[in-house]
Structures are given as structure tokens and as C-alpha cells.
C-alpha positions in Angstrom: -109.4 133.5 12.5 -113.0 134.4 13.9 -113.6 130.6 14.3 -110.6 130.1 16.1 -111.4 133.1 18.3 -115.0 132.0 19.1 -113.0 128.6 20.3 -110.6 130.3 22.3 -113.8 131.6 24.6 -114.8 128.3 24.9 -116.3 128.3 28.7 -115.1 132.2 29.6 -111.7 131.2 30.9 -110.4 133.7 28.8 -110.6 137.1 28.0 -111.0 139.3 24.8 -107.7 140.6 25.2 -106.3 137.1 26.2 -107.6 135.5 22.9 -106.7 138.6 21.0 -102.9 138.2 22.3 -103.3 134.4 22.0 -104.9 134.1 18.7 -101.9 136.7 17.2 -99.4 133.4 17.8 -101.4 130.8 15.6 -99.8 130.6 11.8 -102.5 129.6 8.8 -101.3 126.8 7.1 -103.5 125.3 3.9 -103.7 121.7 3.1 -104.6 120.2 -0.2 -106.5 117.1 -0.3 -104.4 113.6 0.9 -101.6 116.1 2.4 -100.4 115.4 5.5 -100.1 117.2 8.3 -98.3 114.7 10.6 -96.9 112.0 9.1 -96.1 108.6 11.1 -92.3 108.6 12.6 -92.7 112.4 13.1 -93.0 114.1 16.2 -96.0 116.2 17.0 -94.9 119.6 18.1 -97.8 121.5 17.0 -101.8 121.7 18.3 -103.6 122.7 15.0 -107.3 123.6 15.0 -109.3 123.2 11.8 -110.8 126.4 10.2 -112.2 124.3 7.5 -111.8 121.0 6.1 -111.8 117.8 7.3 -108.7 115.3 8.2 -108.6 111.5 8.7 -106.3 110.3 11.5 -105.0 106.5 10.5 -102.9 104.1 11.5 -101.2 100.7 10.1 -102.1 97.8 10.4 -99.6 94.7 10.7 -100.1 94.0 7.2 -99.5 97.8 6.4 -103.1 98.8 5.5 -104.4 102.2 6.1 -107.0 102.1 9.2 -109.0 105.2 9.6 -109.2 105.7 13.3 -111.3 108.9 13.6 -112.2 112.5 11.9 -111.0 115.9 12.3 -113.7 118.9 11.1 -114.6 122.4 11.2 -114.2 124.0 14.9 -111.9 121.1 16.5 -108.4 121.3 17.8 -106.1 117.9 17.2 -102.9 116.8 17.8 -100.9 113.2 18.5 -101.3 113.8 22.6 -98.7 110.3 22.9 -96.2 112.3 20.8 -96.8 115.6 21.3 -96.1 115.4 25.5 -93.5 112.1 25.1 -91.9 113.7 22.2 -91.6 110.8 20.7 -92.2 109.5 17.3 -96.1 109.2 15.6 -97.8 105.9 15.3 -100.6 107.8 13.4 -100.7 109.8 11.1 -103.0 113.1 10.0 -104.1 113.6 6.8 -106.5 115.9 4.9 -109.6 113.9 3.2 -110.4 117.4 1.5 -108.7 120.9 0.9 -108.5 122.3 4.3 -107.4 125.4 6.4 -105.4 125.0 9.5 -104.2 127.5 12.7 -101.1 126.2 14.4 -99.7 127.1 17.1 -95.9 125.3 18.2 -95.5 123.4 21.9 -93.0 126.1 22.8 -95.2 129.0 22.3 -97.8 127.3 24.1 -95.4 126.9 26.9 -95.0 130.3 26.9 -98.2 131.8 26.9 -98.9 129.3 29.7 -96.1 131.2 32.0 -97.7 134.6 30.7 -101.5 133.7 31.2 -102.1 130.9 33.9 -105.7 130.5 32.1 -104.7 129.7 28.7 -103.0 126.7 30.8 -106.4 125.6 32.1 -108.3 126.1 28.5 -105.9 123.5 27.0 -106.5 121.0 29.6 -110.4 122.0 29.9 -110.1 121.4 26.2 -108.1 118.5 26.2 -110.2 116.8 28.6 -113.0 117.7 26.6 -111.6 116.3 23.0 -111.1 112.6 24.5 -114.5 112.3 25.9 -116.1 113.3 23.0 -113.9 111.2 20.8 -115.1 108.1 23.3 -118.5 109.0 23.2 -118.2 109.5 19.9 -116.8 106.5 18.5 -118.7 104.1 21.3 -120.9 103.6 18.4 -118.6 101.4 16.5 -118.2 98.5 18.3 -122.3 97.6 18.4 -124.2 95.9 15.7 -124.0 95.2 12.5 -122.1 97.2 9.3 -125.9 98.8 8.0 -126.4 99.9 11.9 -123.3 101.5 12.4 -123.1 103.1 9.1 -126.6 104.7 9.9 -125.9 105.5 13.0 -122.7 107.3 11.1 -125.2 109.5 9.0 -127.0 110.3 11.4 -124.5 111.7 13.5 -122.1 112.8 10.9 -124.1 114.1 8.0 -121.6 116.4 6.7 -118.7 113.9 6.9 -121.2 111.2 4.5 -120.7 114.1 1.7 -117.4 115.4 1.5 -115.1 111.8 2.9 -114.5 109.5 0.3 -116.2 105.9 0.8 -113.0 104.1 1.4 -112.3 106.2 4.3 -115.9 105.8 6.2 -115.8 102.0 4.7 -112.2 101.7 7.0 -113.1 104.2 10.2 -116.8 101.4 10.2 -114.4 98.5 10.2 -116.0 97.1 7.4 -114.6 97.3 3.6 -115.6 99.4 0.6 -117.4 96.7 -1.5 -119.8 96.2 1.6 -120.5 99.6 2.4 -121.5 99.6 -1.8 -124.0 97.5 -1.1 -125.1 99.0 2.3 -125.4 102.4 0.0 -127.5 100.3 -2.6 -129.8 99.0 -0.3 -130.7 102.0 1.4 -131.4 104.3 -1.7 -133.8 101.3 -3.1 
């Protein structure tokens, strides 16, 4: 809960009482390994932030293969943004790559405490705003050079994620597939 606090004063919109009150609505949820938290066809109704863990959001492709989009870790709220504010059905799904602890909070209580503090309403879309431009600056990276480029370029800005994600997971989020990043691997520790 202390991460999620240290979040929720995120830029000094609000204040101690504010994220006390505020943080008093999130419910703990724990996920196991491969659980999902938002399957596809479901509608997102929830903003979770991730006390620990990490999650893999994915998609299908048309011949039904898993493709990892992006990754959810420590310190980062998520939620389906096309579902959660058309309220219809996910096209990707969110799923936890390792055991991982969740705070949830539901749309309607977030409505609420909108109505109740006018800043909380601001930190969403200060953090909302903030989410997708990281997520594009993050994942620019991808589309530029070869597999051994942009899996480097993946260590070196996602050290953490190289450890704890299973290879087929980083092997589908670099576009590339498991047996070359293998041989990426090999190379680099010879």
C-alpha cells in the first residue's frame, strides 16, 4: 500500500488526507503466474496498479498466436483504456508473467471520488496522459534495427524484465521468435 500511496502523490495534486481517503478504496488482489487479470472478450472495469510483479499485455494474431504487446511492472497503473471508457469488450488481454500483487480500484468508485475530490480527476488524466507517452517512447525502440539491436537495446532499458520474463515472451514483445533470440543469447555470452 505504501507504493501505491507514494504513486498517488505523483506531481502534489493531492494531498495526504486525499491519498489516505483514496487509497482506503483500492482492494489487494494476488495473481499467480500465467493468471489473468483481464481476459479478451471481458470488459475492463477496473484500473489496477502493480505492487509487485510483472504482467504481459497480448493480443492475437489472425492465426491465433499469442503477441506480446508490452509489460506491466512494479509502480505502474494499467488498464484496457478502449474498453474501460467504451465499455466494450477486450481485444487484449492481461496476464501475470510472474506471481504478482495487485491494488484495484472499480470505474464506479473512481467516478465517485472524482465528484468528491475534483483533483483525483486531474491525477488520473495527468497519469493517463503520462502512461501513453511513456509506453510510445518506450516501445519506439522496436521498430529500428535488427533482432541483436533491439534485444540489447531491451536489456539495457529493461534489466529487471531480462530476469524474471520468460524468453518466449521477450522473443514475441521483439517481434522476433524464441529459437532466434537463443542464438542472440549464445552469441552475446561467448
Amino acid at each position: 500500500m505504501e507504493k501505491l500511496k507514494s504513486i498517488l502523490s505523483f506531481g502534489g495534486i493531492l494531498s495526504k488526507d486525499e491519498i489516505d481517503y483514496i487509497s482506503s478504496y483500492f482492494t489487494y488482489n494476488k495473481l499467480k503466474a500465467n493468471d489473468h487479470f483481464l481476459e479478451f472478450q471481458k470488459v475492463a472495469h477496473e484500473i489496477a496498479f502493480v505492487e509487485t510483479g510483472i504482467l504481459r499485455v497480448y493480443s492475437l494474431d489472425p492465426e491465433g498466436n499469442d503477441i506480446t504487446k508490452h509489460f506491466i511492472s512494479e509502480n505502474q497503473f494499467f488498464v484496457d483504456l478502449e474498453s474501460y471508457y467504451t465499455g466494450k469488450p477486450a481485444t487484449e488481454a492481461f496476464q501475470a508473467v510472474v506471481a504478482s500483487e495487485l491494488m484495484t480500484i472499480h470505474k464506479s468508485i473512481i467516478e465517485q471520488l472524482s465528484n468528491e475530490i475534483p483533483n483525483f480527476y486531474i491525477f488520473i488524466k495527468t497519469v493517463t496522459e503520462v502512461a501513453l507517452l511513456s509506453k510510445i517512447k518506450n516501445n519506439d525502440f522496436l521498430h529500428f534495427g535488427h533482432a541483436k539491436t533491439r534485444y540489447l537495446e531491451f536489456i539495457k532499458r529493461y534489466p529487471l524484465l531480462v530476469q524474471q520474463v520468460p524468453q518466449q515472451y521477450i522473443a514475441s514483445y521483439l517481434k522476433i521468435t524464441p529459437q532466434s533470440l537463443s542464438r542472440i543469447r549464445k552469441e552475446l555470452t561467448q
